[in-house]
C-alpha positions as a printed Julia matrix, in Angstrom:
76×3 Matrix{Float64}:
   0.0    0.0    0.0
   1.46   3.56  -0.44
   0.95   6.69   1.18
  -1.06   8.26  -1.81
  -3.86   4.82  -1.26
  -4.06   5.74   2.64
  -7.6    6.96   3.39
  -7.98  10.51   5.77
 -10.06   7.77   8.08
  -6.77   5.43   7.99
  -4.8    8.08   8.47
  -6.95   9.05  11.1
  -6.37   5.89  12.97
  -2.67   5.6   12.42
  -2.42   9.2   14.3
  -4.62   7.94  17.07
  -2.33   4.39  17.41
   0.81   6.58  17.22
  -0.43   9.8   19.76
  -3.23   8.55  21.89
  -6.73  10.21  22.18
  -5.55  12.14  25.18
  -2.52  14.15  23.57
  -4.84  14.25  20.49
  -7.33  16.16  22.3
  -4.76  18.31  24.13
  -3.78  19.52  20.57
  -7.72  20.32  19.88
  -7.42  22.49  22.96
  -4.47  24.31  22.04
  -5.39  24.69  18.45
  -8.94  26.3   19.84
  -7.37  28.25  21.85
  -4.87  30.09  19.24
  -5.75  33.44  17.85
  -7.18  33.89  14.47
  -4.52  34.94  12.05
  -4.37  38.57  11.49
  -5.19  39.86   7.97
  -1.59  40.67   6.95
  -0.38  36.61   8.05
  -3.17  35.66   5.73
  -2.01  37.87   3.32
   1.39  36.58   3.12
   0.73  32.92   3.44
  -1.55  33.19   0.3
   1.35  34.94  -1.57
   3.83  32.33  -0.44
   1.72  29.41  -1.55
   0.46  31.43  -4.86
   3.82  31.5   -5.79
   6.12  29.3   -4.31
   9.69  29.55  -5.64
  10.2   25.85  -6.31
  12.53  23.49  -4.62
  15.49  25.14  -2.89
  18.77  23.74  -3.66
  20.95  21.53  -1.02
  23.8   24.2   -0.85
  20.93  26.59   0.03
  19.27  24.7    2.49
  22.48  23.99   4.01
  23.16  27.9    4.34
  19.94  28.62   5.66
  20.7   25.7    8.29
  23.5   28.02   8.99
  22.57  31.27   9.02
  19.7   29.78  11.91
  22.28  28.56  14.34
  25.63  30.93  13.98
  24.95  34.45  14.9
  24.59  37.15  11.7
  28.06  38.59  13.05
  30.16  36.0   12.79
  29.05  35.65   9.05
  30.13  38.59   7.89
């Protein structure tokens, strides 16, 4: 079977056999609980997915793996 056969009500049940209904309903909670988005996130979400730039590149997925851990100083 692969991943593209699996059913949302399988995949349903494989989340459940993997998290538990407790921890599944603590994320209901805290998902609830969030804020609505504010106008401008929406915004720029539906720009990002309108247009996404493609796949990114190894080398720049390594740098951008970089420029998260070492401070902006050090790379200049």
């Amino acid at each position: 079977m692969t991943s593209q056969s699996v059913t949302a009500a399988e995949a349903a049940e494989r989340r459940r056999a993997v998290l538990g209904d407790a921890l599944i309903a603590h994320i209901h909670e805290v998902v609830d609980a969030a804020p609505d988005p504010t106008p401008e996130l929406v915004a720029e979400l539906r720009r990002i997915f309108a247009r996404p730039v493609g796949p990114v590149s190894a080398s720049r997925q390594a740098w951008r793996s970089v420029r998260a851990v070492v401070p902006s100083e050090a790379l200049s």
